[in-house]
CHARMM internal coordinates of N, CA and C (Angstrom, degrees):
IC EDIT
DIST 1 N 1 CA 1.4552
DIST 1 CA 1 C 1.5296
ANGL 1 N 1 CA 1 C 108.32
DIST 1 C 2 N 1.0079
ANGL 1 CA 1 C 2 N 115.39
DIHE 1 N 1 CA 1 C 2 N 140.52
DIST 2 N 2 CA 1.6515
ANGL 1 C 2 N 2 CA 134.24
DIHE 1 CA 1 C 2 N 2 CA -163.95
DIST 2 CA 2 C 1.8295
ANGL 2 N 2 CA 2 C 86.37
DIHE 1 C 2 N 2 CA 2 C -69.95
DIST 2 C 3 N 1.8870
ANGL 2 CA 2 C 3 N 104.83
DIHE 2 N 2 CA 2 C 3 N 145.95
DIST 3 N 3 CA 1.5921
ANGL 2 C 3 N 3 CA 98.44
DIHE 2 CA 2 C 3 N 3 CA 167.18
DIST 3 CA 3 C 1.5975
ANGL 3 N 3 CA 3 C 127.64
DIHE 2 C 3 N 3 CA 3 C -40.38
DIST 3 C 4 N 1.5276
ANGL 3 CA 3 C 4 N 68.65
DIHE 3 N 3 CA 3 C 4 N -42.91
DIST 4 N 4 CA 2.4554
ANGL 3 C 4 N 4 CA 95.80
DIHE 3 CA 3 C 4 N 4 CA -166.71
DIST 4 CA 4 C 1.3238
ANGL 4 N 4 CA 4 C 99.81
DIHE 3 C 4 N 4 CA 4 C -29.78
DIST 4 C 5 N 1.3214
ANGL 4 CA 4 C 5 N 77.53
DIHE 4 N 4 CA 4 C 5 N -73.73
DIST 5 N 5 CA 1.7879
ANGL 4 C 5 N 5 CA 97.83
DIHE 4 CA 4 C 5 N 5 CA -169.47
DIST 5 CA 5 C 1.7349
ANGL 5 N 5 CA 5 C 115.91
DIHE 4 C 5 N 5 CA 5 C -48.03
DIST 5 C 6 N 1.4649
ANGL 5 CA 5 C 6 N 132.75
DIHE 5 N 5 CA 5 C 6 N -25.38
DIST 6 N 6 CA 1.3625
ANGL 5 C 6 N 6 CA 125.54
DIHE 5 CA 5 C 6 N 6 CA -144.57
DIST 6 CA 6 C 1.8162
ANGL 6 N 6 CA 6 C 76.43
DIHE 5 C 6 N 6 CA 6 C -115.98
DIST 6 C 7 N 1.0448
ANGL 6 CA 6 C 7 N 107.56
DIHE 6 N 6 CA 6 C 7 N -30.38
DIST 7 N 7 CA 1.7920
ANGL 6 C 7 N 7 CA 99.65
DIHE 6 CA 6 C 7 N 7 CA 160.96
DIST 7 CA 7 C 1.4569
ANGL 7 N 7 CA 7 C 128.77
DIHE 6 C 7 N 7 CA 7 C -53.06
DIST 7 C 8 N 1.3354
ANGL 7 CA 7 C 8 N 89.31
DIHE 7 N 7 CA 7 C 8 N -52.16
DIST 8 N 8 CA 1.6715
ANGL 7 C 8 N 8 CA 100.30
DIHE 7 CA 7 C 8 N 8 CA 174.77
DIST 8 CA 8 C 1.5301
ANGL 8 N 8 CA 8 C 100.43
DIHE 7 C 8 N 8 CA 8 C -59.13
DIST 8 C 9 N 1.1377
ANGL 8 CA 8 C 9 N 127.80
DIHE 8 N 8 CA 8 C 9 N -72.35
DIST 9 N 9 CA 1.4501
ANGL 8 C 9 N 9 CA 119.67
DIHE 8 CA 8 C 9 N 9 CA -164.54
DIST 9 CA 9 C 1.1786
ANGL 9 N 9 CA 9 C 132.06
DIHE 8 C 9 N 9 CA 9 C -41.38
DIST 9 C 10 N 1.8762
ANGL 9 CA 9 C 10 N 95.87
DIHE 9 N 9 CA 9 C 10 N -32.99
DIST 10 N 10 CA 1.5358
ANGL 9 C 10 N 10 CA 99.83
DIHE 9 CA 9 C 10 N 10 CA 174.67
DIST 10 CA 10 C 1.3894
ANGL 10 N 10 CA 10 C 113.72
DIHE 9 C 10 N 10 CA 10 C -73.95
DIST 10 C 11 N 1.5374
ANGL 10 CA 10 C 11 N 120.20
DIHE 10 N 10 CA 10 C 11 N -49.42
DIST 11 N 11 CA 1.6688
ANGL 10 C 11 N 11 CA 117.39
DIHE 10 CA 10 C 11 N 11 CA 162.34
DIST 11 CA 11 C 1.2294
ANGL 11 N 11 CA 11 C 128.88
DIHE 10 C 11 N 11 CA 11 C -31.97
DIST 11 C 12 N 1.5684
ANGL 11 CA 11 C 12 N 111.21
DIHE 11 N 11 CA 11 C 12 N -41.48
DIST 12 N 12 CA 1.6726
ANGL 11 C 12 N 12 CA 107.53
DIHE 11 CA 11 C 12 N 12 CA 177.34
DIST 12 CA 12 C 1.6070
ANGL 12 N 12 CA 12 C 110.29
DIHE 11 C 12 N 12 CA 12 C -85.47
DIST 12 C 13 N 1.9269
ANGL 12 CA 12 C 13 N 124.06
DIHE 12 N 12 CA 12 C 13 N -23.69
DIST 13 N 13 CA 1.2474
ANGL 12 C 13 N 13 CA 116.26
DIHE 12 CA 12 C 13 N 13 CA 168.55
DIST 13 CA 13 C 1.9449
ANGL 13 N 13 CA 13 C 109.92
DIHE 12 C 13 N 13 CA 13 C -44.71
DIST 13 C 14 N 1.5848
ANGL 13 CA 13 C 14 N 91.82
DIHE 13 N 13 CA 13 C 14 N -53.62
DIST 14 N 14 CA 1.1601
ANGL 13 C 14 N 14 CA 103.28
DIHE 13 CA 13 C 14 N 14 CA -169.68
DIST 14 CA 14 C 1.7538
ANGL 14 N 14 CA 14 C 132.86
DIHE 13 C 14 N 14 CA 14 C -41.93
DIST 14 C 15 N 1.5015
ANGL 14 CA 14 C 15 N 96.07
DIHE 14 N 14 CA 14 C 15 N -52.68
DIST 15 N 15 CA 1.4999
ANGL 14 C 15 N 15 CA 130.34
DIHE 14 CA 14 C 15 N 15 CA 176.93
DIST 15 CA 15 C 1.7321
ANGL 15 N 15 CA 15 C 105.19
DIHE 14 C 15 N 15 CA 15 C -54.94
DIST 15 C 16 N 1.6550
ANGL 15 CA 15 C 16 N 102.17
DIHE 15 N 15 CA 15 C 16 N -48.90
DIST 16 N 16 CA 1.5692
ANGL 15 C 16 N 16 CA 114.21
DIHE 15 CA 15 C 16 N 16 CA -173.25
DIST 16 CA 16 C 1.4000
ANGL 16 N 16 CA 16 C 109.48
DIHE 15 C 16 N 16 CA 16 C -37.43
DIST 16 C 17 N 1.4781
ANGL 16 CA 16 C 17 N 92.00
DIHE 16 N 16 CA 16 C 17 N -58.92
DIST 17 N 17 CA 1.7802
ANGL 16 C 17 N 17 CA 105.99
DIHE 16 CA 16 C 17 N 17 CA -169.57
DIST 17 CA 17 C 1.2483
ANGL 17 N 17 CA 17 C 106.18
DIHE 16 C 17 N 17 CA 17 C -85.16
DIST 17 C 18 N 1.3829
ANGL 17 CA 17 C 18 N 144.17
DIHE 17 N 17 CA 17 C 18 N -33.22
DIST 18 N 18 CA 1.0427
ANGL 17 C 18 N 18 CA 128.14
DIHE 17 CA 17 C 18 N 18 CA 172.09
DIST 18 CA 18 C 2.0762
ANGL 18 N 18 CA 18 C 127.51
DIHE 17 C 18 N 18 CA 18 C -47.07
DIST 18 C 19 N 1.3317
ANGL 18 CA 18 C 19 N 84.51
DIHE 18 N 18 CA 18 C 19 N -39.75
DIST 19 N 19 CA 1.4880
ANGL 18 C 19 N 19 CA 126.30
DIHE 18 CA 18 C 19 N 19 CA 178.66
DIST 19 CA 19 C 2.0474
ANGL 19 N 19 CA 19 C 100.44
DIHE 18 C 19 N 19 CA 19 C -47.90
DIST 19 C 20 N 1.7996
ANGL 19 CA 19 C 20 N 84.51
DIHE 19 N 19 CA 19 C 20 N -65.22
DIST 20 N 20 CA 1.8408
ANGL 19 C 20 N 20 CA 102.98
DIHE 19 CA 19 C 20 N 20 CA -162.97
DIST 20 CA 20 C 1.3180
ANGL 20 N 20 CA 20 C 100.86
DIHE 19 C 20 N 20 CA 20 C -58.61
DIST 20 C 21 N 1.6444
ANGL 20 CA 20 C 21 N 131.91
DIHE 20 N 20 CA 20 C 21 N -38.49
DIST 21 N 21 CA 1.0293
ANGL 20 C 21 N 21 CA 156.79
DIHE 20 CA 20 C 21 N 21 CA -167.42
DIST 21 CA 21 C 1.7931
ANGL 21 N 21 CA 21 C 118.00
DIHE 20 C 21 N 21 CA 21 C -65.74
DIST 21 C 22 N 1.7329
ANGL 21 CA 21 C 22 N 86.16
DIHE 21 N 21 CA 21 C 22 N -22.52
DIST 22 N 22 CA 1.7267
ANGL 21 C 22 N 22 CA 94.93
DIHE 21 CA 21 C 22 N 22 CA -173.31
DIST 22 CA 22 C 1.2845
ANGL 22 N 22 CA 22 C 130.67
DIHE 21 C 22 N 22 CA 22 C 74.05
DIST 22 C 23 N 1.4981
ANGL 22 CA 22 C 23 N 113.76
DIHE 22 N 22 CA 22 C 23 N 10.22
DIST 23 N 23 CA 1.7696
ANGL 22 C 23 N 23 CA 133.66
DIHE 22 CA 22 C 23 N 23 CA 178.67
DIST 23 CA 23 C 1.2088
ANGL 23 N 23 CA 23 C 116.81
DIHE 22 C 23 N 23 CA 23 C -112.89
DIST 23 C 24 N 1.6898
ANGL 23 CA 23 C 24 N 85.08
DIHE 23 N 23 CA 23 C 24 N 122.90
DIST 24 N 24 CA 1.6969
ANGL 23 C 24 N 24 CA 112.56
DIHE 23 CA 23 C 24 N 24 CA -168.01
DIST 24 CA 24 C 2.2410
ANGL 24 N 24 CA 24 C 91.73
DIHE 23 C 24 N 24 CA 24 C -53.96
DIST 24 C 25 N 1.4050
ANGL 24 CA 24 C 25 N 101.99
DIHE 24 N 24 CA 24 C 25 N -179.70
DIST 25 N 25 CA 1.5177
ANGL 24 C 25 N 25 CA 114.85
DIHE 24 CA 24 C 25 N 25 CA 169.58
DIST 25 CA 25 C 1.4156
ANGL 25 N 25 CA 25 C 95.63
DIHE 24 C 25 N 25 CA 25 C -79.82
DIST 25 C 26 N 1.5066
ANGL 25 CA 25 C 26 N 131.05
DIHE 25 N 25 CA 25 C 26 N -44.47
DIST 26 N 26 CA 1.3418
ANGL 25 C 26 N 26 CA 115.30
DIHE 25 CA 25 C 26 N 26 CA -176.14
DIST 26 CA 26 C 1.4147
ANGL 26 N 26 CA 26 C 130.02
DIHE 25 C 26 N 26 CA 26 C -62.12
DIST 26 C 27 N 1.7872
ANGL 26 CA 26 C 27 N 98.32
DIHE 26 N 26 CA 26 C 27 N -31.34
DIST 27 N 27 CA 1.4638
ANGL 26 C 27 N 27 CA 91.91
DIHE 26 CA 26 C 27 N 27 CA 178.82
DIST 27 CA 27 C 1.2942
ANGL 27 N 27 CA 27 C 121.11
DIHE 26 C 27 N 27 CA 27 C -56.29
DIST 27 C 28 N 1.7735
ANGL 27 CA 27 C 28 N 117.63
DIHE 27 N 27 CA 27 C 28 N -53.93
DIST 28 N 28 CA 1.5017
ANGL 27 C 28 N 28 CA 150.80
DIHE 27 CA 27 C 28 N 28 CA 168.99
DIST 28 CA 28 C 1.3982
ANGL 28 N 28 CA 28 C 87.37
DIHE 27 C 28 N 28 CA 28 C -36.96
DIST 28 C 29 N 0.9467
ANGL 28 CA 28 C 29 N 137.88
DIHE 28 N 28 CA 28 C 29 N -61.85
DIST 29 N 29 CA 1.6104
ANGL 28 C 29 N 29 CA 137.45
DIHE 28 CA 28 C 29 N 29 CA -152.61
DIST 29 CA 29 C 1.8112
ANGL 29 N 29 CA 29 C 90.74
DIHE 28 C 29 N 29 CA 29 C -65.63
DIST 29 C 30 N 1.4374
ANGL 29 CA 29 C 30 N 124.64
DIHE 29 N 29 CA 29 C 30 N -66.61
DIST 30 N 30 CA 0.9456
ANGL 29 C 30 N 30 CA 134.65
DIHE 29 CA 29 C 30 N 30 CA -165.30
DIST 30 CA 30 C 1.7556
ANGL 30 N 30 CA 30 C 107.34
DIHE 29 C 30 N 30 CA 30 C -60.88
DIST 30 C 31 N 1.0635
ANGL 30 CA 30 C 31 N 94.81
DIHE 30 N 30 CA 30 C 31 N -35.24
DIST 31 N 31 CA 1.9765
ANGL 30 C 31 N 31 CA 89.23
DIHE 30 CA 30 C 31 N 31 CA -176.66
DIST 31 CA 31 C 1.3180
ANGL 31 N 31 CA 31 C 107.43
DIHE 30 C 31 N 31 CA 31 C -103.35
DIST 31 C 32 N 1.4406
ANGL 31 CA 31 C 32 N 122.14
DIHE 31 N 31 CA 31 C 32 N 18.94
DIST 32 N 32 CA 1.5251
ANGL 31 C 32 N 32 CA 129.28
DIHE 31 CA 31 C 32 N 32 CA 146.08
DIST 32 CA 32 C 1.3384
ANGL 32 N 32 CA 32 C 124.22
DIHE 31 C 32 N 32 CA 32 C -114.29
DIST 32 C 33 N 1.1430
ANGL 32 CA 32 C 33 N 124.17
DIHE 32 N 32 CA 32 C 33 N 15.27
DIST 33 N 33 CA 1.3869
ANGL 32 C 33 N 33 CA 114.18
DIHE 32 CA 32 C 33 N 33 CA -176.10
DIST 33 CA 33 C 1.3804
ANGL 33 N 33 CA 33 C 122.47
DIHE 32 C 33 N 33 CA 33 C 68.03
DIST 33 C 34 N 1.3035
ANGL 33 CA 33 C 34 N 118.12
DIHE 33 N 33 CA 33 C 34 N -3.58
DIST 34 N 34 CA 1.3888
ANGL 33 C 34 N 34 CA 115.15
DIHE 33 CA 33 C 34 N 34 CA -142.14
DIST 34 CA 34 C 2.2609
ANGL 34 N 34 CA 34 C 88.62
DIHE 33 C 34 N 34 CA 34 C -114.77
DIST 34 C 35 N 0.8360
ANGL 34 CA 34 C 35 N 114.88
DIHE 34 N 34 CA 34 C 35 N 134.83
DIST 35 N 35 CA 1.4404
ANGL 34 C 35 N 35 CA 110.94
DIHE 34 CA 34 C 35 N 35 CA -177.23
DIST 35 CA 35 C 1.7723
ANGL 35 N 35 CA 35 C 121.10
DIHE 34 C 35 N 35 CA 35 C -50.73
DIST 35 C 36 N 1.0011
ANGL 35 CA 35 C 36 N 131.06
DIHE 35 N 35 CA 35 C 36 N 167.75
DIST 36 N 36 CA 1.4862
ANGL 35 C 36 N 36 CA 147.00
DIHE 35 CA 35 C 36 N 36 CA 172.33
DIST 36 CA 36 C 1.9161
ANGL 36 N 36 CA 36 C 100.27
DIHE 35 C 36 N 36 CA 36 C -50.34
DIST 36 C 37 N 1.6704
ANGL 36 CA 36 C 37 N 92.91
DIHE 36 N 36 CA 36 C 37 N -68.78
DIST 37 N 37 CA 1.5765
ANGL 36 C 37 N 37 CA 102.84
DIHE 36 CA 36 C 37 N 37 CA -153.79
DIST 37 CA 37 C 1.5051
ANGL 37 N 37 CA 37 C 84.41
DIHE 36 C 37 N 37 CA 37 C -74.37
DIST 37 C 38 N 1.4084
ANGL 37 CA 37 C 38 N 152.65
DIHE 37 N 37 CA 37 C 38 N -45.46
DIST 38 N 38 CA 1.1602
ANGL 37 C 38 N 38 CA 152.16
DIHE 37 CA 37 C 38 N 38 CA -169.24
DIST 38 CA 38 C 1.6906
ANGL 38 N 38 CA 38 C 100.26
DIHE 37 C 38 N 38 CA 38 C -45.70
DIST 38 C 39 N 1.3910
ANGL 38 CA 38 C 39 N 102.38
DIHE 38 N 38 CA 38 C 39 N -66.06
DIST 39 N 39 CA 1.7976
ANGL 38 C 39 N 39 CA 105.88
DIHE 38 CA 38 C 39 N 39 CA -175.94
DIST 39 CA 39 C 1.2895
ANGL 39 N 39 CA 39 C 104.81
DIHE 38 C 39 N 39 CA 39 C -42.76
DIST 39 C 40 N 1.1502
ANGL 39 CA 39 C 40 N 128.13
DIHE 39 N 39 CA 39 C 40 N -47.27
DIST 40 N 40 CA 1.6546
ANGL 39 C 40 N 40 CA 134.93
DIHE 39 CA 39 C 40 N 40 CA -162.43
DIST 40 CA 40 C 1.7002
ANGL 40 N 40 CA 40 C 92.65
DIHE 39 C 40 N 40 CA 40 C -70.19
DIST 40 C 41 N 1.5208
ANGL 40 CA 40 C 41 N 117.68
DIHE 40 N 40 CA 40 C 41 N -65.76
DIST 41 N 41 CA 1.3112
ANGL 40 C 41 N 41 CA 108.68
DIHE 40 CA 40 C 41 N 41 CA -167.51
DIST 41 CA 41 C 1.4311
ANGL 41 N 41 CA 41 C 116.63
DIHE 40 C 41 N 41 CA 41 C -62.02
DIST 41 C 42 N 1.3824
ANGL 41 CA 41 C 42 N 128.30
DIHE 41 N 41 CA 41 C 42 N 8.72
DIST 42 N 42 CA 1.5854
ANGL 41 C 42 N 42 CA 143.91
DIHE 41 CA 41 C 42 N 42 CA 172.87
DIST 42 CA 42 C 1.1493
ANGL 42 N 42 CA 42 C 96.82
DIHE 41 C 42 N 42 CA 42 C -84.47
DIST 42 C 43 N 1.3185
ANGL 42 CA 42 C 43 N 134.94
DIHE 42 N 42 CA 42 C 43 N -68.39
DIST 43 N 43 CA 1.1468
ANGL 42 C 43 N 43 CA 142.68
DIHE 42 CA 42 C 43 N 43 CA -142.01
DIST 43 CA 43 C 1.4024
ANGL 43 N 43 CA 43 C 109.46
DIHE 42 C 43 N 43 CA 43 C -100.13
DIST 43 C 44 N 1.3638
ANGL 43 CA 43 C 44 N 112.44
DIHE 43 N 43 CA 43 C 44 N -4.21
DIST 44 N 44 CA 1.5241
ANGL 43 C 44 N 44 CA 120.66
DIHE 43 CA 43 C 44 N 44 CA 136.76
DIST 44 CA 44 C 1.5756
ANGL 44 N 44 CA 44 C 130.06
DIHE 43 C 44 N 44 CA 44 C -62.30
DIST 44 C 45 N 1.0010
ANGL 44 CA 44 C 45 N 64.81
DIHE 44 N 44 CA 44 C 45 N -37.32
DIST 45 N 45 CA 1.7352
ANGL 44 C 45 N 45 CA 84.17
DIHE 44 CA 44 C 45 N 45 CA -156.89
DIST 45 CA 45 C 1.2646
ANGL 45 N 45 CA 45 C 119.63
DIHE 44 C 45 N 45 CA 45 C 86.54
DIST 45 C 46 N 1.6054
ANGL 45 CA 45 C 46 N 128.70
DIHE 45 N 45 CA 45 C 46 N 31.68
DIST 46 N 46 CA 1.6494
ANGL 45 C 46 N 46 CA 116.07
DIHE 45 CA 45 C 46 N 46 CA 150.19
DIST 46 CA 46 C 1.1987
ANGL 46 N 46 CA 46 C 117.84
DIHE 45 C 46 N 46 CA 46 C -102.08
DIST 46 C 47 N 1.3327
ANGL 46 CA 46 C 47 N 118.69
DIHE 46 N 46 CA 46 C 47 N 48.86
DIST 47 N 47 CA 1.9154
ANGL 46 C 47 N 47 CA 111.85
DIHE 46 CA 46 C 47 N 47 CA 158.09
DIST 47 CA 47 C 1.6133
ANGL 47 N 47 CA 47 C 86.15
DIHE 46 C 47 N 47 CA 47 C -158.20
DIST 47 C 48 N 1.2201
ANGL 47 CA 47 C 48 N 106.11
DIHE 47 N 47 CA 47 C 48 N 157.71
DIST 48 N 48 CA 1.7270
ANGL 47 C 48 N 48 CA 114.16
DIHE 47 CA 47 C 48 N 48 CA 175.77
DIST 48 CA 48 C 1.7396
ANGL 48 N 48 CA 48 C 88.31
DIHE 47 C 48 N 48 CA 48 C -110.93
DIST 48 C 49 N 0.9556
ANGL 48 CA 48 C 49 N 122.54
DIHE 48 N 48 CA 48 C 49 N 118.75
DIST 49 N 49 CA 1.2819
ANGL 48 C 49 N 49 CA 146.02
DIHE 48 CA 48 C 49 N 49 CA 128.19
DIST 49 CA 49 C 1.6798
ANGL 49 N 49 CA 49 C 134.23
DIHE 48 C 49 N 49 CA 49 C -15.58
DIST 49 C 50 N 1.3764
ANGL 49 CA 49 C 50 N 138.05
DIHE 49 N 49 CA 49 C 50 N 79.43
DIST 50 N 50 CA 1.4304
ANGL 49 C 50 N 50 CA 117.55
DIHE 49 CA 49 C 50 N 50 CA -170.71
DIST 50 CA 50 C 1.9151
ANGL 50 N 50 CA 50 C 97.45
DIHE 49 C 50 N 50 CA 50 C -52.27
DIST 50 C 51 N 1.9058
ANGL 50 CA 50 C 51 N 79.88
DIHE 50 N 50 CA 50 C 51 N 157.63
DIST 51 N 51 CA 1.5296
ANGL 50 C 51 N 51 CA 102.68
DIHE 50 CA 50 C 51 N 51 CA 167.43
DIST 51 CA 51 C 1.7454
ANGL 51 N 51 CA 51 C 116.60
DIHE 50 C 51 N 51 CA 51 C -35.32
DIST 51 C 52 N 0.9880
ANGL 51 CA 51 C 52 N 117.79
DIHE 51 N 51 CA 51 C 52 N -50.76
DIST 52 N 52 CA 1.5210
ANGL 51 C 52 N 52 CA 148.51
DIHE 51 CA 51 C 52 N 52 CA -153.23
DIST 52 CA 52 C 1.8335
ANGL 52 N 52 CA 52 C 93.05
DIHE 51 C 52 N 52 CA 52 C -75.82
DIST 52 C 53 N 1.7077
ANGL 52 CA 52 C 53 N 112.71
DIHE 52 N 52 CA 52 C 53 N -34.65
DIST 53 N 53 CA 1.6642
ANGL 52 C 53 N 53 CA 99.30
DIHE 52 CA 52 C 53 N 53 CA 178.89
DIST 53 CA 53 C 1.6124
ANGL 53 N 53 CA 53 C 87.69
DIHE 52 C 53 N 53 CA 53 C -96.03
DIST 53 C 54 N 1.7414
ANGL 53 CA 53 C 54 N 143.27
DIHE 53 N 53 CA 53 C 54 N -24.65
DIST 54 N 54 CA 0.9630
ANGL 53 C 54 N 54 CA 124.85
DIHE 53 CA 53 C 54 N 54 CA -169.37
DIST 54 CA 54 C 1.7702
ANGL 54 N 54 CA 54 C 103.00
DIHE 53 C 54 N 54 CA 54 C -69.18
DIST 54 C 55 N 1.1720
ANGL 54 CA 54 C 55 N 111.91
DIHE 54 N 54 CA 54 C 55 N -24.40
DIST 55 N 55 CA 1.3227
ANGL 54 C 55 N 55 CA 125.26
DIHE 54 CA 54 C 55 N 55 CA -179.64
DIST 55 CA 55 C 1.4738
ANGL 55 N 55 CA 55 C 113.91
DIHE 54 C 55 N 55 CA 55 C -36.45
DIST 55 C 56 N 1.6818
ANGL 55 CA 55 C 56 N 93.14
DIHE 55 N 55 CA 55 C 56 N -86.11
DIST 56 N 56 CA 1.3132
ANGL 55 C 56 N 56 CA 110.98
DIHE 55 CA 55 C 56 N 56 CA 177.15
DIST 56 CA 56 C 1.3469
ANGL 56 N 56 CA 56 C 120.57
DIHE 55 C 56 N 56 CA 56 C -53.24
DIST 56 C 57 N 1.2100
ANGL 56 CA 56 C 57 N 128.94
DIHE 56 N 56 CA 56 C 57 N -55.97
DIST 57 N 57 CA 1.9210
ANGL 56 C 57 N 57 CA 134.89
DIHE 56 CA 56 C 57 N 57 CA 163.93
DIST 57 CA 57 C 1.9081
ANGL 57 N 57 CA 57 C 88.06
DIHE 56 C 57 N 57 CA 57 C -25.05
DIST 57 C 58 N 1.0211
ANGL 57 CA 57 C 58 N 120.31
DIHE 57 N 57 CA 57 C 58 N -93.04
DIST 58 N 58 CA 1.2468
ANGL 57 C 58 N 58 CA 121.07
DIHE 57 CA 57 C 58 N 58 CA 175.95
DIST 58 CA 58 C 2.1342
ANGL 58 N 58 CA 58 C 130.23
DIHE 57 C 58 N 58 CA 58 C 6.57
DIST 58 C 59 N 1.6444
ANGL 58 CA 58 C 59 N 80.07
DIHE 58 N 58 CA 58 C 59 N -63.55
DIST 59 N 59 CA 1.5405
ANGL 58 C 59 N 59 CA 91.27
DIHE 58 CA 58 C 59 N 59 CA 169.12
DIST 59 CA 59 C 0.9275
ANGL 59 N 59 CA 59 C 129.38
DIHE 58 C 59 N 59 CA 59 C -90.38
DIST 59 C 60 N 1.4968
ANGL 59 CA 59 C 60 N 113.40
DIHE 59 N 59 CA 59 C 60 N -6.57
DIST 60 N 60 CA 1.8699
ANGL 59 C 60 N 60 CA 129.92
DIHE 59 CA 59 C 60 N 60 CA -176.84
DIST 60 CA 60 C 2.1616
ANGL 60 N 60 CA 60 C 82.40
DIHE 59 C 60 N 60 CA 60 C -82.35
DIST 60 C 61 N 1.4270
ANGL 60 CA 60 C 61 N 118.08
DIHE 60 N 60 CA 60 C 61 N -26.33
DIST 61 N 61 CA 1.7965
ANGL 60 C 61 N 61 CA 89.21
DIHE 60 CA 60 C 61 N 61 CA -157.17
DIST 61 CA 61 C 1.4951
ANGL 61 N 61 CA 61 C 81.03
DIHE 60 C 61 N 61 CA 61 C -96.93
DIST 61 C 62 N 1.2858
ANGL 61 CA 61 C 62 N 116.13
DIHE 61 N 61 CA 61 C 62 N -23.96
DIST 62 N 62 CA 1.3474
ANGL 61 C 62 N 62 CA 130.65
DIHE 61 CA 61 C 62 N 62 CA 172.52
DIST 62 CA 62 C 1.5757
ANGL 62 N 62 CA 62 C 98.88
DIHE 61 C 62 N 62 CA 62 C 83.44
DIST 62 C 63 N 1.4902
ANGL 62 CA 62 C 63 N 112.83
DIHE 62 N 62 CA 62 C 63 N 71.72
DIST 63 N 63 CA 1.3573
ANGL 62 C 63 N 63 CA 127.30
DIHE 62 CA 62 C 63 N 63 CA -167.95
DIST 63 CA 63 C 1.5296
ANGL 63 N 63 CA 63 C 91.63
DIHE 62 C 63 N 63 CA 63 C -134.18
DIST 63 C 64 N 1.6987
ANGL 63 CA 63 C 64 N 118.86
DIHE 63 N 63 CA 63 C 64 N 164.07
DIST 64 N 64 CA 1.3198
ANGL 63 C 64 N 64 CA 147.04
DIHE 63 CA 63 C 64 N 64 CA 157.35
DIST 64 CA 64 C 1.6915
ANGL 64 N 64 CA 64 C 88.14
DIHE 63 C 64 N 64 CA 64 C -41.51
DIST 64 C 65 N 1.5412
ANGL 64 CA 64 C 65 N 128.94
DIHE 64 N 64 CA 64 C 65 N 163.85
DIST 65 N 65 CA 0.9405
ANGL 64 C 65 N 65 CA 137.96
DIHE 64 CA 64 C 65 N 65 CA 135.03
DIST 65 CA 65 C 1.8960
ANGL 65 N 65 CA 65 C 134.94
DIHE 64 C 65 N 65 CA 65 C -67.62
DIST 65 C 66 N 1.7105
ANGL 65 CA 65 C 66 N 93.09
DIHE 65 N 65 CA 65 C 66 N -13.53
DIST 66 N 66 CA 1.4571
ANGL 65 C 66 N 66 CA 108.46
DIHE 65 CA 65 C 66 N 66 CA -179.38
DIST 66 CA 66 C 1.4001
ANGL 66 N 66 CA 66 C 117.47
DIHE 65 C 66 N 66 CA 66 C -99.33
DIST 66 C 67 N 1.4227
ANGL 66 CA 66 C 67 N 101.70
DIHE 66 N 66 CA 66 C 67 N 17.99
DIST 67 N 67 CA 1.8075
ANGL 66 C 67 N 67 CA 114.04
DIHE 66 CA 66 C 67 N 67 CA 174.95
DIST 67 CA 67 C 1.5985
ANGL 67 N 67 CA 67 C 84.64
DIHE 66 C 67 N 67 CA 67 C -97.87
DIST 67 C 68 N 0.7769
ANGL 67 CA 67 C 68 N 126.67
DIHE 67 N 67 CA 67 C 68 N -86.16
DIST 68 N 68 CA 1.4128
ANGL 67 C 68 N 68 CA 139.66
DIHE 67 CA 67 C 68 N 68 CA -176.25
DIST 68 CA 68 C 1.7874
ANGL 68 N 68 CA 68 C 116.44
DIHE 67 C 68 N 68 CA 68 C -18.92
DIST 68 C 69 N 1.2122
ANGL 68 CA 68 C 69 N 104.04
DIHE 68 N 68 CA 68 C 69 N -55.54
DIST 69 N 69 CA 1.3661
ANGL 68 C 69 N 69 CA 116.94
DIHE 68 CA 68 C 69 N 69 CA -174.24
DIST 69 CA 69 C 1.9030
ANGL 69 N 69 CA 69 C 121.30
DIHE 68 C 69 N 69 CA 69 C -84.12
DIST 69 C 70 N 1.8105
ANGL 69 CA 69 C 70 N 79.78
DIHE 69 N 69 CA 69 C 70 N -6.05
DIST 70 N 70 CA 1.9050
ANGL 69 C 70 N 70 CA 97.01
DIHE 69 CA 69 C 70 N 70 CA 170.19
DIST 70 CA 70 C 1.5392
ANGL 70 N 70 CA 70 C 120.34
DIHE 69 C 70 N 70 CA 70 C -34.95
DIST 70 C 71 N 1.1714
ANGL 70 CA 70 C 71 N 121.18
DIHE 70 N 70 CA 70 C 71 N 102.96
DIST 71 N 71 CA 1.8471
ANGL 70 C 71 N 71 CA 116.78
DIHE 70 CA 70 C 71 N 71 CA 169.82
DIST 71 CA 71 C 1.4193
ANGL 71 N 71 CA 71 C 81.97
DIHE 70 C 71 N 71 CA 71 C 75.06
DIST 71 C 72 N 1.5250
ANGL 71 CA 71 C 72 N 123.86
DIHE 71 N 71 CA 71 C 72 N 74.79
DIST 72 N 72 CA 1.5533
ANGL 71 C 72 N 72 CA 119.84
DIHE 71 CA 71 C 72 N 72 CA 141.59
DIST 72 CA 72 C 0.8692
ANGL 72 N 72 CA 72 C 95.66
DIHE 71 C 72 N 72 CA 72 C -137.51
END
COOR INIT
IC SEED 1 N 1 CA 1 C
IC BUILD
């Protein structure tokens, strides 16, 4: 599977649950350390993310890490 694509999936895994969860990007942004525009460009999929921010996003929705990483 092409990067593009396994980016995207993880951005929209990401977004899904963030979404189901009822948490804005700022909150997520704020209880990861991780910036506003950064969350957004994840959940696009134009920046790949180390393991270590997919990590934490993870415990902020407080999900498996293998929801997230579904079809990448």
């Amino acid at each position: 599977m092409e990067e593009k694509n396994r980016l995207r999936n993880l951005g929209i895994n990401i977004k899904s649950e963030r979404l189901r969860r009822n948490i804005s990007q700022e909150k997520l942004a704020e209880l990861t350390n991780i910036s506003r525009n950064s969350i957004s460009l994840i959940e696009t999929g134009k920046i790949n993310p180390t393991i270590l921010k997919v990590i934490d996003i993870a415990n902020v929705l407080n999900v498996d890490i293998n929801i997230l990483i579904r079809e990448v």
